[in-house]
N, C-alpha and C positions, 0 to 999 in steps of 0.2 A: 504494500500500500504506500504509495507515493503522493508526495505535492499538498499535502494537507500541514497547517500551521496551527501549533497548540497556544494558547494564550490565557496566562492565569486573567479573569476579570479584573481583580484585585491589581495585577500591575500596570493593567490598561488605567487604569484610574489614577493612580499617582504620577502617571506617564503625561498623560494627557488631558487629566482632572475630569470631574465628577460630571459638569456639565455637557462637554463635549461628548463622554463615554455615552450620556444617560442619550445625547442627538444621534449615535452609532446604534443601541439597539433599541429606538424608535422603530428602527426601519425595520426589524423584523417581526416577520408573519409569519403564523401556525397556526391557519384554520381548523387541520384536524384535530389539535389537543388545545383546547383556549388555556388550560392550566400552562400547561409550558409557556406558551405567549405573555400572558398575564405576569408569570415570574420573573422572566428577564427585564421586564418591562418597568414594575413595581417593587421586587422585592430582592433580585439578585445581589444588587449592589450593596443593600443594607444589608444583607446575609455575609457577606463575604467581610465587608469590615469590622463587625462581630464576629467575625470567623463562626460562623453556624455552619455555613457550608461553604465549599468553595466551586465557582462555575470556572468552567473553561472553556475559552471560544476558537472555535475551529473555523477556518479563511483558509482559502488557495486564491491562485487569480486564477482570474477573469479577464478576457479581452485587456491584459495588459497590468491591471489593476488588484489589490488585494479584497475579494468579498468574504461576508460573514455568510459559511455555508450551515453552523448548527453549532448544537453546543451542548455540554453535558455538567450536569452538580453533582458532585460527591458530598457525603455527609459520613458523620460515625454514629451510628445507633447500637444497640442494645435492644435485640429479638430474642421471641421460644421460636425453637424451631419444633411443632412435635416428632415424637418418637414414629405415632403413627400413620403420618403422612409422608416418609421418605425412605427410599428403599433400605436395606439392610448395610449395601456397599456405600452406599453416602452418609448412614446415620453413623456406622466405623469411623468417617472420614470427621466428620463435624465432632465426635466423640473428644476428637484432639484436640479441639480449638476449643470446647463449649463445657462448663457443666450442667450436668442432667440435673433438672429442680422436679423433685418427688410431688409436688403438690400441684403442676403444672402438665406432668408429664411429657415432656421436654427439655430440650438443651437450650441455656441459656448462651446468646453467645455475645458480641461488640463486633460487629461486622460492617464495611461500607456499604452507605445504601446509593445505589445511583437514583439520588430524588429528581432528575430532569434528564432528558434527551428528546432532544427536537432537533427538527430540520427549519432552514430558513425559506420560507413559498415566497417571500420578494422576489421579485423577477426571472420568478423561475429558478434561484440559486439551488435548492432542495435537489434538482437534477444532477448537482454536482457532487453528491455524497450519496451513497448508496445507506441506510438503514443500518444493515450489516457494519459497514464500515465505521460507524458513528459509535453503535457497539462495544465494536470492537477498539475503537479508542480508551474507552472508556474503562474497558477490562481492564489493557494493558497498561494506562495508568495505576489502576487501583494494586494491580500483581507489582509494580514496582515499587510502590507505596509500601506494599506487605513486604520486598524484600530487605526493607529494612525494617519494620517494626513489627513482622508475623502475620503470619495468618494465610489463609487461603480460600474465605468466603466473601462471596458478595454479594447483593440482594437488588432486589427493584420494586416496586410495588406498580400495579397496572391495573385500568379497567377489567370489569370480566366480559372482555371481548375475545371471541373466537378468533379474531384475525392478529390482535394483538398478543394473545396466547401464544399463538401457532410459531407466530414471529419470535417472542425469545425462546419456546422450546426450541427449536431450531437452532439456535444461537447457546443451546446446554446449558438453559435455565430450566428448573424442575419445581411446579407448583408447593410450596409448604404451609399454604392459610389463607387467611383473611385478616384484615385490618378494618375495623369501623372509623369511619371517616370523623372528622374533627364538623366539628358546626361552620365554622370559615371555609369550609374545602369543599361544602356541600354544593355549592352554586355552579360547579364547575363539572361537576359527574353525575350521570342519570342513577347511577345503584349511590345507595349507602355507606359501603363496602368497597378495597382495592381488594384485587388477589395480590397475595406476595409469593414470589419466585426467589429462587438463589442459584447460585452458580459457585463447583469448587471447581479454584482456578490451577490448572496446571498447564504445563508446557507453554508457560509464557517466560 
């Protein structure tokens, strides 16, 4: 995977200061997820300087020029994962990283959550990154993250859409719950409820 540029938010901002950054991601659109839209737009910036989470913006050129193609958040959370919703070979695997809480019946663990990934629909840019790829950015961030501070889980939380399913199974994410929505978050999703997925990351 070639020609793609990682950019913490956080240092586009002291680069270029708060106003300028906030007139850069104006311009971007995602009709299909209004939540990712909405974040970058309202909440990325004040996330990242509280360090809650931190976004990173992905640009190649274009006719010359460098465009904002997508973008992905990384957070650290603390999940169950239960015991029985995930196969036998993966609950071994999480076994190392997590402990099991008796009264939950699952493993507790501190794993990165990818709380955003979107593509940018301005001018068509979205064509310039494949899904997959955006991804997979994202993975291979969090794996290098983990090669210095451990671990080898990471998570996503997503509509319960069949096509959004299908898309990170494919991608060796494996369903492990449900999350009931925050009252804030409600305006943005027709269910109540995300599904949460995880992924253990090797051969990065």
């Amino acid at each position: 995977m070639m020609g793609y540029q990682i950019s913490l938010l956080k240092d586009m901002v002291e680069k270029l200061g708060e106003q300028k950054t906030r007139e850069i991601l104006s311009q971007f659109s995602c009709p299909l997820d209004r939540d990712v839209e909405d974040f970058i737009h309202n909440n990325a910036i004040e996330f990242a300087k509280q360090s809650i989470s931190s976004t990173h913006i992905i640009t190649t050129s274009y006719k010359g020029a460098p465009v904002i193609v997508g973008y992905y958040t990384l957070a650290n959370k603390n999940i169950i994962v239960s015991s029985n919703n995930i196969s036998n070979t993966l609950k071994r695997r999480i076994s190392k990283f997590g402990i099991y809480d008796s009264d939950q019946k699952g493993y507790r663990i501190a794993a990165p959550l990818i709380a955003q990934l979107g593509k940018n629909f301005t001018n068509g840019y979205d064509k310039l990154i494949t899904g997959d790829e955006l991804l997979l950015l994202a993975c291979q961030q969090v794996a290098q993250v983990q090669e210095i501070i451990g671990g080898k889980i990471v998570y996503l939380e997503c509509e319960d859409n069949p096509k959004l399913i299908d898309f990170y199974s494919s991608n060796g994410f494996v369903n492990f719950g449900k999350r009931q929505l925050d009252q804030d978050e409600k305006e943005f999703f027709e269910k109540d409820y995300l599904i949460q997925m995880l992924r253990y990351l090797k051969g990065f």
